[in-house]
N, C-alpha and C positions, 0 to 999 in steps of 0.2 A: 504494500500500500504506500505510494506514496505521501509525503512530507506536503504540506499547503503549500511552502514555499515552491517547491519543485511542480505541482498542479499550477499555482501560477504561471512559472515561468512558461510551464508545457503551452498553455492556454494561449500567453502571450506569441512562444515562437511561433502557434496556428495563426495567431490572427495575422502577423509578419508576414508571415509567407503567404497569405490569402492576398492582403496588399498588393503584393509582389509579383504573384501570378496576372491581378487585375493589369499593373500597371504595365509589365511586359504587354500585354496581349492590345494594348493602346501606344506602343511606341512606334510600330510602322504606321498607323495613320497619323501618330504627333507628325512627325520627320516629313510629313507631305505638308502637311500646315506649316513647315518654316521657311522663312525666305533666305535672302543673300543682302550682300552689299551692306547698307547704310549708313556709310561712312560721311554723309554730308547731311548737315545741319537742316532742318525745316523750317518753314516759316519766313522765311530770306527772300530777301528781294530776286537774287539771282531764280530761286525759285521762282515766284512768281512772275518775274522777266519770261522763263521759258514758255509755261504755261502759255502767256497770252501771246507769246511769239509764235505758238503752235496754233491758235486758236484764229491767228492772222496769216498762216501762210507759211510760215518757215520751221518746219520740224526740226528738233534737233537730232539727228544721224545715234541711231542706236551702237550698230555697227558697221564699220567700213574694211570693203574690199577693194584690195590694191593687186589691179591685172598688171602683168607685167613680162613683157618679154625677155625671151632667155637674151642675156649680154651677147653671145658670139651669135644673132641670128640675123638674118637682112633685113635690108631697108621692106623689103617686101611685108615683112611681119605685121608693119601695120597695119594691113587690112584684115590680118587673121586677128592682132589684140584689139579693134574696135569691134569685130565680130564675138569673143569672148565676151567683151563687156556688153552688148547687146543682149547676148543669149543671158544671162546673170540678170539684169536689168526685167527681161522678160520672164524668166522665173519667180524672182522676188514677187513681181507685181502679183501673180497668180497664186503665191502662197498665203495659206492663212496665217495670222498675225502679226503680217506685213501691214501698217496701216501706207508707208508713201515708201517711194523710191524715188533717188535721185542715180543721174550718168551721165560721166563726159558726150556717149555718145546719144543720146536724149536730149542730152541739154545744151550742148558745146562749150559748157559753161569752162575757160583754161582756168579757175580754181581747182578742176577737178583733172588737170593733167601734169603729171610731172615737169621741170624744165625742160629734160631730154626729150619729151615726150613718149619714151620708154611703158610708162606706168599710166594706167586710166585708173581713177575711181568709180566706185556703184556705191552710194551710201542708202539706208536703210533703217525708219524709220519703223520701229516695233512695237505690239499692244501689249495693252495689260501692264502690271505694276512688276517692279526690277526683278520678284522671283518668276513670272510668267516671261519674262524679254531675256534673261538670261536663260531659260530654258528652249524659248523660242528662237537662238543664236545656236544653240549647243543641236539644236534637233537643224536647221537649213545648211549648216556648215559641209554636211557631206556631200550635197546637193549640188550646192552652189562648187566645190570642187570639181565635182565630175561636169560641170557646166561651161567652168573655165578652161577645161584640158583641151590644147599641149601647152595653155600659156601657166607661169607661176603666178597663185595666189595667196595673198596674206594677208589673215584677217585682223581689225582690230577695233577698237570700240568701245563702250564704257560696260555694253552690255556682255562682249564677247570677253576683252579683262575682266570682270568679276567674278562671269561660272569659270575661267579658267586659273584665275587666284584661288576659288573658293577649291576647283579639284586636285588642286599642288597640294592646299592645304591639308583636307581632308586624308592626301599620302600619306604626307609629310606625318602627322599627329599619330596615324598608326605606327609608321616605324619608329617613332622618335617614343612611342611608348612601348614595344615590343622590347626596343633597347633599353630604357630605364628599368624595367619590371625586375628583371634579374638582380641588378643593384640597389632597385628599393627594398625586395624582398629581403637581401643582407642587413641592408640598413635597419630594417622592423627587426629582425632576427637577432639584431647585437642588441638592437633596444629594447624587445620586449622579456628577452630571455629566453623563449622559445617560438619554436614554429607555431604551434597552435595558438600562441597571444601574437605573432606577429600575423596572420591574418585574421585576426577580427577587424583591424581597423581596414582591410582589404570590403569585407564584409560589409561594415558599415556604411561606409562610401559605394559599394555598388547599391545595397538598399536605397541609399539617398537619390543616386542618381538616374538609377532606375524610375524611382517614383517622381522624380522633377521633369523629364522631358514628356508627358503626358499633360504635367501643367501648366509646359510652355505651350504644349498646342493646344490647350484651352486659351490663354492668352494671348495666340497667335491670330485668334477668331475676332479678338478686338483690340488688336496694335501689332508692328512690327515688329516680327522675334527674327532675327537672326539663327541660322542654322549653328551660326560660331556659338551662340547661346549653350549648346551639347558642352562645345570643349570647354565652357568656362564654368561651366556646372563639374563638368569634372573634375579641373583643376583645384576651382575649389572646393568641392566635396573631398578627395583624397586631403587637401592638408587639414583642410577641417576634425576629418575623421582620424585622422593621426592624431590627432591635439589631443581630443576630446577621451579617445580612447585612452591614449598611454598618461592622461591625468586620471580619469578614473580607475584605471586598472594598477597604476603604481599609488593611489593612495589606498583604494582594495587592498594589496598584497604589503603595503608597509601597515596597516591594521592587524593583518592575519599574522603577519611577523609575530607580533606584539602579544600573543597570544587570543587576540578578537576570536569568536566563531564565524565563519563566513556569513551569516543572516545580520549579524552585526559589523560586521566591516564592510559588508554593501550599506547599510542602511549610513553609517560614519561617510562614506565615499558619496554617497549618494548627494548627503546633506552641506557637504562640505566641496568637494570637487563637482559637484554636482551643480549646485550653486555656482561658481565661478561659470562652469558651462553655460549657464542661461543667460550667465549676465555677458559674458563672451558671446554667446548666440544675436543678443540684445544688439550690443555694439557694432558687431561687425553687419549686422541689418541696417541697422541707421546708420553707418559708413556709406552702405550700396545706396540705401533710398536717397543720399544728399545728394547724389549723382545725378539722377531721374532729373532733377530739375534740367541738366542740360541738354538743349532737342539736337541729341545726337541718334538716330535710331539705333546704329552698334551698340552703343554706349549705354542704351536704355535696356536693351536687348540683354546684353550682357550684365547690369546692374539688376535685372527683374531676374534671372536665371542664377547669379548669386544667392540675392536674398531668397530664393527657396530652397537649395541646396542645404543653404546654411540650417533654416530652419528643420528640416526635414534629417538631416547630421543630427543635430541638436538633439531631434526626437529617439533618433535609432541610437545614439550613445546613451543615453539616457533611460530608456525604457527597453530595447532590445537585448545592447551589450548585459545589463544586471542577470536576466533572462539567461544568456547563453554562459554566464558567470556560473549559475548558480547551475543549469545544466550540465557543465562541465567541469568544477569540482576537483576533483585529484587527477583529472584529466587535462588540466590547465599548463601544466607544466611540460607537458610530452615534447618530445624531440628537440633539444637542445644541442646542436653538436659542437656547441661551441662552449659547454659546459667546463671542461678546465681551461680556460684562457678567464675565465670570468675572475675580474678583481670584485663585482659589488652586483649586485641585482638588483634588477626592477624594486621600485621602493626604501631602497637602502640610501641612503644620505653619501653624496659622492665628497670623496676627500680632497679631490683636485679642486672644486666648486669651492669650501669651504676652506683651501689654503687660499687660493687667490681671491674672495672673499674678505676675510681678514687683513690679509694687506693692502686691500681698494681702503676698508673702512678705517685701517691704520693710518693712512694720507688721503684723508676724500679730497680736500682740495687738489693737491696734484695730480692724482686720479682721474679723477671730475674735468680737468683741464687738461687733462692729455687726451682723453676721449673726446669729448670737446671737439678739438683744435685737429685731432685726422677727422670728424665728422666733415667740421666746416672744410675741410680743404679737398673734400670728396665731394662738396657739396656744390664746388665753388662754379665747376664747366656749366651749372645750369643757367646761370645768369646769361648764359648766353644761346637761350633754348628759340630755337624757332617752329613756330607749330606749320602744319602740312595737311596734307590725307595723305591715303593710300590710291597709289596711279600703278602705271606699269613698272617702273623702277623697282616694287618689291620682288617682282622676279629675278635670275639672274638675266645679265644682257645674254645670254644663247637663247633662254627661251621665245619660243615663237612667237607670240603675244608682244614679249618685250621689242625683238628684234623689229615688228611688222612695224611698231610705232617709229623707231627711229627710223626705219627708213621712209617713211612719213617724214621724219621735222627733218632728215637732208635733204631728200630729191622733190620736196613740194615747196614751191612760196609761202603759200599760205594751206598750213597743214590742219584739219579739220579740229583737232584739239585747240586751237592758236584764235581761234574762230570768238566772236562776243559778239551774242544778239541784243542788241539797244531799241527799244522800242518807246516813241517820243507822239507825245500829244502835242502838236506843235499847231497854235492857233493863224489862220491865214493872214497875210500879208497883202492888203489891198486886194482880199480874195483870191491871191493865186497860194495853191496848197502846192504845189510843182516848187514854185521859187523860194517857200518857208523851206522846204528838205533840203534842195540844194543847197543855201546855208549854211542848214544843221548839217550836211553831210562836210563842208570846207570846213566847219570847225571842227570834225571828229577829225580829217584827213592832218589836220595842222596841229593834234598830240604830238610830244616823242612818243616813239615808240609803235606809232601806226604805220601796218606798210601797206594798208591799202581798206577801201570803203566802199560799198553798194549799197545803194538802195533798194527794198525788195517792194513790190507790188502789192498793194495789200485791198482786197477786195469790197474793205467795208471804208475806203478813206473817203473815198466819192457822199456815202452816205450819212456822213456825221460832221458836224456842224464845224469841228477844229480838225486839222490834217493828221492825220492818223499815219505815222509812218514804222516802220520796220528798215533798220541796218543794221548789216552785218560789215563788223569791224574785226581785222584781220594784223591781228599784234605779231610783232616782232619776236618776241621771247615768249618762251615755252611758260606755259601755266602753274604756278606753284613756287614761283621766283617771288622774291618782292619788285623787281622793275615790270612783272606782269601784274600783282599788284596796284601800284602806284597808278598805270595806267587804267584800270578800275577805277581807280579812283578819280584820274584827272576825269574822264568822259563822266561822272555822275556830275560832275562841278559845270560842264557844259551848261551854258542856260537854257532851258527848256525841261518843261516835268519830263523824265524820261526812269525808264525801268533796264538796268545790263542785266545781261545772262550768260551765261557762254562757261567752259572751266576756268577760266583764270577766277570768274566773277564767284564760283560756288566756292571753289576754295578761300578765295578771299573770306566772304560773308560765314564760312564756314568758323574758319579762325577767329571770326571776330566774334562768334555767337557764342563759344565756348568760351573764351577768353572774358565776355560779358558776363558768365553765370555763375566764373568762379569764386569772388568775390561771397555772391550766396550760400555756393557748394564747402566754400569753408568755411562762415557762423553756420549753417548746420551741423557740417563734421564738428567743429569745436563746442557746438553747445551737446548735442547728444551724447559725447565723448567723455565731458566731464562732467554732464549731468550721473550718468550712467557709472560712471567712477566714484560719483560721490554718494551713493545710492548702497556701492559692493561697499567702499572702506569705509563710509561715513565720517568722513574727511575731507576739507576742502583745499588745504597745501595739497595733498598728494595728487588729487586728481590735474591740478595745473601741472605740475611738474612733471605727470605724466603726459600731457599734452604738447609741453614743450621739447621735451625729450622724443617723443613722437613725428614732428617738425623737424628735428635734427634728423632723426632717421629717415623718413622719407628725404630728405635732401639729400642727404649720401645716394639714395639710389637714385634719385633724377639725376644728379651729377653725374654717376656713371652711366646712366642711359645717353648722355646728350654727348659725353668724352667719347664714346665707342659706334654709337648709330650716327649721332648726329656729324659728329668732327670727323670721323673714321678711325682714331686713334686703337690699335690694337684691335681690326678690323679681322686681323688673321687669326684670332685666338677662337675667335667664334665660325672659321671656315670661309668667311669670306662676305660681300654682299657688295652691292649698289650702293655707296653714300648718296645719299641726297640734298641733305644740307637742312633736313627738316624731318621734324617728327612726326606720325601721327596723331593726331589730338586726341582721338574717341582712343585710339590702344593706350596713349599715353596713359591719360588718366585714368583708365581702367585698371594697368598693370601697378601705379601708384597705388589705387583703390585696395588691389590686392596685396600688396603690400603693408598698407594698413592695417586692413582685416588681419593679418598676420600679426602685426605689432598690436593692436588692440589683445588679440588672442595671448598673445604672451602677457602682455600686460595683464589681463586680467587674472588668470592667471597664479602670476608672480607677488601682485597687491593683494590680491584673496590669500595665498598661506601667510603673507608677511602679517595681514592683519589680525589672520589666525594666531600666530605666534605671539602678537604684539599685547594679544588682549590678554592673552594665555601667562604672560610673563613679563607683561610693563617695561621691556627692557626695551630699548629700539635697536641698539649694536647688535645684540644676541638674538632678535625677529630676523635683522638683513642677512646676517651670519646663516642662521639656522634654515631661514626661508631657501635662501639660497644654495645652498647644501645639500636642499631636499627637493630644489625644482633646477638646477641648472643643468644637470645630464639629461634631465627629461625634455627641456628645449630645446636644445645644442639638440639630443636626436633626432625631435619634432622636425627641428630646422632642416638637418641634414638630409629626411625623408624626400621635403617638400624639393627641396635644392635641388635632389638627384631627379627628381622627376618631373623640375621643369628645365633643366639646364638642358637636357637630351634634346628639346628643340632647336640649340643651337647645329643639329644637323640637317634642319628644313634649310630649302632651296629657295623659303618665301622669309624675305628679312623682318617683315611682321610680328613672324613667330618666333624668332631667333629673341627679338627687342624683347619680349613678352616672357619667353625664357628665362633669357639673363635677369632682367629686371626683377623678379619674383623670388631667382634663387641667390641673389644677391641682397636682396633686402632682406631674404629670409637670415642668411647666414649674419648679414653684417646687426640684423637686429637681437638675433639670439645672443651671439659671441662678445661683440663689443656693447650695445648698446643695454642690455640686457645683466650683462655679466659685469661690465665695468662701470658705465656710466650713471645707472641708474642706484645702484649700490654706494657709489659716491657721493651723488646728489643725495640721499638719504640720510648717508651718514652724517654728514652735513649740516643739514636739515635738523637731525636731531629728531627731540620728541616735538617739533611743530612739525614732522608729517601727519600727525595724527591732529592736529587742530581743526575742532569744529562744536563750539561748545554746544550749539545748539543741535548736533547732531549725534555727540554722541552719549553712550550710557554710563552713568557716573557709578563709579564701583571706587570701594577704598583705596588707599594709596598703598601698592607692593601688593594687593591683593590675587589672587590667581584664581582664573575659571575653571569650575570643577568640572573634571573629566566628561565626557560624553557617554552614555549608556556604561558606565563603570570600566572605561578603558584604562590601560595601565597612566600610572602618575607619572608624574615627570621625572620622577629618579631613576623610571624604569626606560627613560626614552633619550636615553643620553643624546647629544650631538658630539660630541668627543667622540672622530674618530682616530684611525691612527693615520698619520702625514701618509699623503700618497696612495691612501685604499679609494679604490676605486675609481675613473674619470667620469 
């Protein structure tokens, strides 16, 4: 007969695995519900430029094919490559979800012929929203090949780049975790002490993410989810469930130590790691949701596929792992083979922690400022961050995609990305609406940086009372520069109400929109951050100071993101990539975001046992000491999990993922090891007993007083922290 506790858990693992079964059997319809792309900001003028550009005449080009004669063939050829571009021309038109077609040879339009006259374009304006046009590029693509044959074609386009970043990507993510799996599972294995504790948090995190991509395609039905939304659910579900786990299973197994009976050292873990959990869950959700303010759809995309993870981690450590705790029993320990190399186990108070501990808190000032001073100097390349999107450059230059573009911006004048639709209400001049445009059109032509101007016909200008015109303005520098930029900006200063669109104009408006929100997106993060702080320690120093210290640490890892992506510096450490001179904005702040999450996660954490200790023992040197002693091997592991398993993207072909990578396993490492272990221990000691200042927060107990044990666990004589120098790291 079994035990209640054991009927519970039984109970619980049915109901887990009922979950489980549901949500698997709704992942292939989720995965149809998600789109691609939405790396540009909504709401933007460039947006709405398009729109009404399309709505008067001038589509903007989904994807562009570039016909092109083989180099050694005769002059003769051109009548066979205007006949290619014809037949392409006349297919397109007859496909469904083609709404327009444009061609040199339709149109004669010389934007659409290279210098040499070598190359004709066919552009290709496509329906439905970006995951419907990039699906609608990926299915005409074979077509439109066998259309062009014996000339070369190459394709390229906003729509044909994105499904084809997105199927790099999609590789790239499998192998780059095929690779790390082998070395995470060591990494769990030295941490948890055995195989069977080093997959639970395997467990946990597939439960979580299992059951999240079901609720991104409920979400998908009413906003933009990104399909990238998968891999960031992943990412952070595995470190999440690494955390969550090896906190509650090494304060479990340092209770059981202690002589606890296991129904008592779950219920201790429960209450105590447990707690940290929530409030860690708490935090790193109001991190994600500060983000949502910014109308980035990736960015949204990925902050909504966070915050459910997260929670959903939360639940399965929390209610699952006690369950397969208690399930598992004397069975918890199996398969260790790395049993004699062991100096300290799961649970056990590491000695290396608590020497170097002691000597931060022996000199916190010079401690404190040495940590410091490598933060801020790690911190410092960001000062010179310039934000972007992602274009073709995230590929390498061999791939096709990338390659088709450039040869686009050499053998074209004016190459279809280069392009800015301006659309101008321009009121008549003595009645003639002719000689108002030509005007507008000599003051566009007389920018820097314009190398050419037309005016497009527009079928409703006749009909409304002011001149209604459409130009397209044809820039000199490629879009994503700031002198592509700037010229954005001079043509808005034009006088006359006018609306630009074009790529230079979205990335511009894109940068600027983000850049507008972050202001908001940090008094949220700061207020939620140390609301939420002051709520776990009931304390109002500590929660600042972990906020501060916070801000340090993410600056360290924007500063290396902007040194190695941005500058190129040490470009070869991660395989290689495209500089570009600019970051992504939506990955940027994303890969920060998780960053956070990560430092909040420890954080919380770290202030949860230190306040445990503090209350327990009034001392504030012997809480930093002692806290630290009993959670720094278990972060440094946390860390080094997360590290291994996103650093392997440094082997994609797409530098998106590479940035995203590095960024996460760098913040991860530099916030456990330094920031964590040194800086914060310093700032404490410090500090003194005003970390703990909050009078009206907290509970007044006598002076040297100690909290009496929990459910009659052992006292404090029986819990030494005195270990011996050197046991354990």
């Amino acid at each position: 007969m079994l035990d209640q506790s054991r009927r519970q858990a039984w109970a619980m693992l049915l109901c887990a695995l009922s979950v489980l079964v549901i949500a698997a059997l709704q992942i292939v319809p989720a995965f149809g519900m998600l789109g691609s792309g939405g790396t540009l900001a909504t709401g933007t003028e460039a947006e709405r430029a398009e729109r009404r550009a399309a709505r008067l005449g001038l589509p903007r080009p989904d994807v562009v094919f570039a016909v092109s004669a083989d180099p050694g063939a005769a002059a003769a050829s051109t009548a066979r490559l205007a006949a290619a571009d014809r037949r392409i021309a006349s297919l397109l038109a007859h496909t469904p979800g083609v709404d327009a077609v444009a061609s040199f040879a339709g149109s004669g339009d010389p934007w659409l012929r290279s210098r040499d006259g070598r190359t004709l374009l066919v552009t290709a304006d496509l329906a439905g929203d970006e995951r419907r046009r990039g699906r609608t590029a990926e299915r005409i693509a074979p077509e439109v090949r066998a259309a062009a044959a014996p000339a070369t074609l190459e394709i390229s386009g906003s729509a044909w780049l994105t499904a084809q970043i997105d199927a790099q990507c999609e590789r790239d993510l499998l192998r780059a975790e095929l690779l790390a799996a082998p070395a995470v599972l060591l990494v769990l294995l030295v941490a948890y002490g055995s195989l069977v504790c080093a997959l639970l948090p395997v467990l946990v995190a597939a439960c979580a993410v299992v059951c999240t991509i079901p609720v991104l395609g409920l979400l998908a039905r009413v906003t933009d989810v990104s399909v990238f939304a998968v891999n960031a659910a992943s990412a952070i579900g595995f470190g999440l469930a690494v955390d969550y786990t090896l906190f509650l299973l090494s304060r479990y197994q340092e209770e059981t130590a202690y002589g606890a009976t296991p129904v008592r050292a779950l219920r201790t873990a429960w209450r105590t790691s447990g707690r940290s959990v929530v409030f860690s869950a708490a935090a790193v959700t109001a991190c994600l949701a500060a983000t949502l303010v910014v109308p980035s759809p990736l960015l949204r995309a990925l902050a909504l596929a966070g915050i459910v993870v997260t929670v959903l981690s939360a639940l399965a450590a929390l209610f699952l792992l006690p369950s397969l705790l208690t399930l598992l029993g004397p069975h918890l320990h199996r398969g260790d083979p790395l049993r004699g190399l062991r100096r300290c186990r799961l649970g056990e108070p590491s000695g290396f922690w608590q020497s170097v501990t002691r000597r931060v808190t022996a000199r916190p000032l010079l401690s404190g400022a040495a940590a410091g001073v490598v933060l801020l100097v790690l911190a410092l390349p960001f000062s010179r961050v310039h934000l972007g999107v992602i274009d073709q450059r995230v590929l390498p230059a061999s791939a096709p995609a990338a390659a088709a573009v450039a040869h686009l911006e050499a053998g074209f004048d004016h190459p279809p990305d280069r392009l800015l639709s301006v659309v101008a209400d321009l009121p008549p001049a003595s009645g003639d609406a002719r000689r108002a445009r030509e005007r507008y059109a000599s003051r566009l032509r007389a920018l820097p940086g314009v190398a050419g101007v037309r005016t497009v016909p527009t079928p409703t200008a006749a009909a409304t009372r002011s001149a209604q015109a459409v130009f397209v303005v044809a820039a000199r520098h490629a879009p994503g520069g700031e002198r592509a930029a700037r010229l954005v900006r001079a043509v808005r200063q034009v006088p006359g109400v006018a609306l630009v669109g074009g790529r230079a104009a979205e990335i511009t408006d894109t940068v600027a929109a983000v850049c507008a929100a972050l202001p908001r997106v940090g008094c949220l993060l700061a207020a939620a951050f140390v609301v939420l702080l002051v709520l776990l320690t009931r304390s109002l120093v500590a929660p600042v100071k972990a906020l501060v210290v916070a801000v340090l640490s993410l600056g360290a890892s924007a500063g290396a993101l902007v040194l190695v992506f941005q500058l190129g510096h040490g470009r070869s450490l991660v395989a290689g990539f495209s500089v570009t001179g600019a970051l992504d904005a939506s990955l940027l702040l994303f890969t920060l975001a998780i960053a956070l999450a990560l430092s909040v996660d420890y954080e919380v954490f770290l202030l949860g046992r230190l306040r445990e200790e503090h209350d327990r023992t009034g001392d504030n040197t012997f809480a930093i000491v002692r806290g630290i002693a009993r959670t720094g091997r278990l972060m440094t592991s946390a860390a080094a999990a997360v590290a291994v398993s996103t650093v392997a993207l440094v082997t994609s072909r797409v530098s998106s993922l590479k940035l995203v990578g590095v960024g996460v396993a760098v913040a991860a490492l530099v916030d456990a090891l330094l920031v964590r272990g040194v800086l914060v221990p310093a700032v404490m000691a410090a500090l003194g007993p005003a970390n703990w200042w909050a009078p009206a927060l907290r509970r007044t107990r006598p002076s040297g007083a100690t909290r009496p044990q929990p459910d009659g666990l052992r006292p404090e004589a029986d819990h030494p922290l005195a270990v011996t120098e050197g046991q354990g790291k």
